[in-house]
Each structure stands twice: as structure tokens, then as C-alpha cells.
C-alpha positions as CSV (number, residue, x, y, z in Angstrom):
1,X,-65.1,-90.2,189.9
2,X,-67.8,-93.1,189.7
3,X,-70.3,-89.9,190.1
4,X,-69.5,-89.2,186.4
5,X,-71.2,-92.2,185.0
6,X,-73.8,-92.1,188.1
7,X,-75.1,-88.3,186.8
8,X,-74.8,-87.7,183.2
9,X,-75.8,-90.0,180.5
10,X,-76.4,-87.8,177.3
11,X,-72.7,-87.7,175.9
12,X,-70.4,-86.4,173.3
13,X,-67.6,-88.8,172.3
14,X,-65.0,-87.1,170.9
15,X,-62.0,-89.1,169.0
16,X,-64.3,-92.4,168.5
17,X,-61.7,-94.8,166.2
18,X,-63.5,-95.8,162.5
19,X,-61.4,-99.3,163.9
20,X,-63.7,-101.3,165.0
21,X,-61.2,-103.4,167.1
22,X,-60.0,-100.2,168.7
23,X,-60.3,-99.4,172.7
24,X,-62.4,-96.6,172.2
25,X,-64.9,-98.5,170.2
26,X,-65.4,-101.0,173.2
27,X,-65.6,-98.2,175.5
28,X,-68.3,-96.9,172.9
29,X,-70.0,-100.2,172.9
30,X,-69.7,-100.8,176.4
31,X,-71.5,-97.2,177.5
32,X,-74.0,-98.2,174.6
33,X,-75.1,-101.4,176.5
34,X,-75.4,-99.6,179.8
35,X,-78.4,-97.2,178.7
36,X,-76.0,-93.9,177.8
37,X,-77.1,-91.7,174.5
38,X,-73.7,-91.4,172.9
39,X,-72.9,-88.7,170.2
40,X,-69.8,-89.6,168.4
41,X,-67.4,-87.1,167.7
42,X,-65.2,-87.4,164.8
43,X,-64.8,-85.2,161.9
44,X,-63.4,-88.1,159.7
45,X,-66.4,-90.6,159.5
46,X,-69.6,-90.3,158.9
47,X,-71.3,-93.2,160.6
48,X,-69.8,-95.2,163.4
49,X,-71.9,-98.5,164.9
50,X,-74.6,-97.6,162.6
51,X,-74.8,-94.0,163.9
52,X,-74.4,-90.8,162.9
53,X,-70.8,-89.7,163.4
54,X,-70.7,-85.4,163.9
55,X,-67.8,-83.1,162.7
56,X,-67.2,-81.4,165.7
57,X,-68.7,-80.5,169.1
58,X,-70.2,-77.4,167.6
59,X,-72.7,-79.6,165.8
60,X,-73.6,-82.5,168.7
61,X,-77.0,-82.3,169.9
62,X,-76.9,-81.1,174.0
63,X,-74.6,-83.1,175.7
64,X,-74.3,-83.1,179.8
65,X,-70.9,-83.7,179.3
66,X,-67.4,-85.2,176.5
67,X,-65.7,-87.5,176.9
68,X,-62.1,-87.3,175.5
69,X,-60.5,-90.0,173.3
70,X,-58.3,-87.8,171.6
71,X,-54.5,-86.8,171.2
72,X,-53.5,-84.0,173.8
73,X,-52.9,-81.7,171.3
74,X,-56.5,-82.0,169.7
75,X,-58.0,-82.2,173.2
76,X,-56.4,-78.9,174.2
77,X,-58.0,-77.0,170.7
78,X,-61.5,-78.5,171.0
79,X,-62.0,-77.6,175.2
80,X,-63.1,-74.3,174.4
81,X,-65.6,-75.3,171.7
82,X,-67.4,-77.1,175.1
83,X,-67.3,-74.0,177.0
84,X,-68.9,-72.3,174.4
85,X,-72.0,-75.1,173.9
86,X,-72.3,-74.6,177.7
87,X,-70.7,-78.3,178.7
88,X,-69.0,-78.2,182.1
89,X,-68.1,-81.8,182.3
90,X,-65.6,-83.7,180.5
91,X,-63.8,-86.8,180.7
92,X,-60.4,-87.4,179.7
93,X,-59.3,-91.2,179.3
94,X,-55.8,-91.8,179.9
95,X,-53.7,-90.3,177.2
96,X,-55.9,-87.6,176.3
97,X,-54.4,-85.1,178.7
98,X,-51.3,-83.7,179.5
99,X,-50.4,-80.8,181.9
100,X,-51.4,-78.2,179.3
101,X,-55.0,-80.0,178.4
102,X,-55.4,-79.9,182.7
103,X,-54.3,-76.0,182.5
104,X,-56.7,-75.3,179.8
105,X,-59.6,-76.9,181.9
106,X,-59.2,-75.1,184.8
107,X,-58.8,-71.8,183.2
108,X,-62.2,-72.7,181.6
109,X,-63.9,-73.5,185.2
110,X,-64.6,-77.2,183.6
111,X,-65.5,-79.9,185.8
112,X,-63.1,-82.8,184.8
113,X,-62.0,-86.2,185.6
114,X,-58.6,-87.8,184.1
115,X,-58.4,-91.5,184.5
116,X,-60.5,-95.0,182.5
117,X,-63.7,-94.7,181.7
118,X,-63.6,-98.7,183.0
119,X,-61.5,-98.0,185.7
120,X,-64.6,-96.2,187.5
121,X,-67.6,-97.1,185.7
122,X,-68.9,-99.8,188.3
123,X,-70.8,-101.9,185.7
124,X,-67.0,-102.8,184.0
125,X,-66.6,-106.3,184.5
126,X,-63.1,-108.3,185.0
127,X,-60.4,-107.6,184.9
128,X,-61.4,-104.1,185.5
129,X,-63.3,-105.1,188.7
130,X,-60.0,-106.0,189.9
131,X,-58.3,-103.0,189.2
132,X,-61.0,-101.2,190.6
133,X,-60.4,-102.9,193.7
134,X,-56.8,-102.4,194.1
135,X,-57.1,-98.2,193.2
136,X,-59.7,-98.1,196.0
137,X,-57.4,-100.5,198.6
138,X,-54.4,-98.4,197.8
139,X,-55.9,-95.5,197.2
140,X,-54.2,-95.1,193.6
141,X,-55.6,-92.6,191.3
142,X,-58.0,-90.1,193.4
């Protein structure tokens, strides 16, 4: 899964909270600081970190790949809107998919991964380091 964060760096973020305290917004920040061109997604704001915030996936310049910070029920609508703009890869952080979201991606023929964004991103400091450590020693989450 660390191969995500390895090979794409142009990415759409779809469900990126207007709370600036929120996880998703550190996440944001976080993939910010390591060199990644983020596109947020969220048809709700219109700026975000001082950035232009887009309506919808239709309207996000090319992406290699979304990442998914979203209720299951908006992630399952908006997976075909990535087929169609020609995005294999997504990323759903935990929460944002259920059995029907992981139905709906492999009836599209998307490449997906379902776990933290810091869980495998190996530039995530501590505590995350730790977990890392203890998915990889017990072989949790593959």
C-alpha cells in the first residue's frame, strides 16, 4: 500500500472538512508538506488552505489518483465520476468505504487501497510510526 504514496503525487481530495481542526485537514496538510499537488474536492467551500476548493471531480484538473474522505454513501455516487475522467486509483481512508463502496470499485476495474493515509505513508511520524510497525509485525491490515 506504501506504493500509493511512492507513485502518484498529483491528487484529488475529495470530502476535505472547511474545519480546520478536522483529521482530514492534517492529512491535507501533512501530504502538502511532503511535495504532493493536492486538488481539494468539496462542493461546499470555495477555498480551503488558501486554495481553490472544486465542486466536484468532474471539474479537478488531471489527477493520477482520489483520495476518499467522504461518507460511504457519497463515496459510492462519486466513483463513477473517476471512471469517467479516466482515474484508476483511489484511496479510501477508513470510514469512507463499506462493502457496497468495495463492490462499486471492482465493478469499475479501480485500483484501490482501504486503510490510513498515515498508516502507510512512510514519512508519518509517531505515533503512526508505531502503528506502522505493529501492522507490518503482525501482519494486520494487508
Amino acid at each position: 500500500m506504501g506504493d500509493f504514496f511512492n507513485s502518484y503525487k498529483r491528487l484529488a481530495f475529495v470530502g476535505l472538512s472547511g474545519d480546520p481542526k478536522s483529521f482530514s485537514r492534517g492529512v491535507f496538510k501533512f501530504l502538502s508538506e511532503q511535495g504532493y499537488e493536492i486538488y481539494p474536492v468539496n462542493p461546499a467551500l470555495e477555498q480551503v488552505e488558501n486554495q481553490k476548493c472544486y465542486k466536484s471531480i468532474d471539474s479537478v484538473p488531471a489527477v493520477e489518483a482520489v483520495l476518499f474522505f467522504t461518507n460511504p454513501r457519497v463515496t459510492s455516487e462519486l466513483l463513477s465520476a473517476c471512471k469517467a475522467k479516466g482515474i484508476e486509483h483511489v484511496w479510501f481512508q477508513q470510514g469512507a468505504a463499506d462493502e457496497e463502496v468495495l463492490n462499486i470499485a471492482r465493478q469499475l476495474d479501480l485500483d484501490y487501497q482501504n486503510s490510513c493515509v498515515y498508516l502507510h505513508h512512510n514519512k508519518a511520524g509517531f505515533p503512526h510510526s508505531f502503528h506502522r510497525f505493529i501492522n507490518r509485525t503482525f501482519k494486520l491490515n494487508r
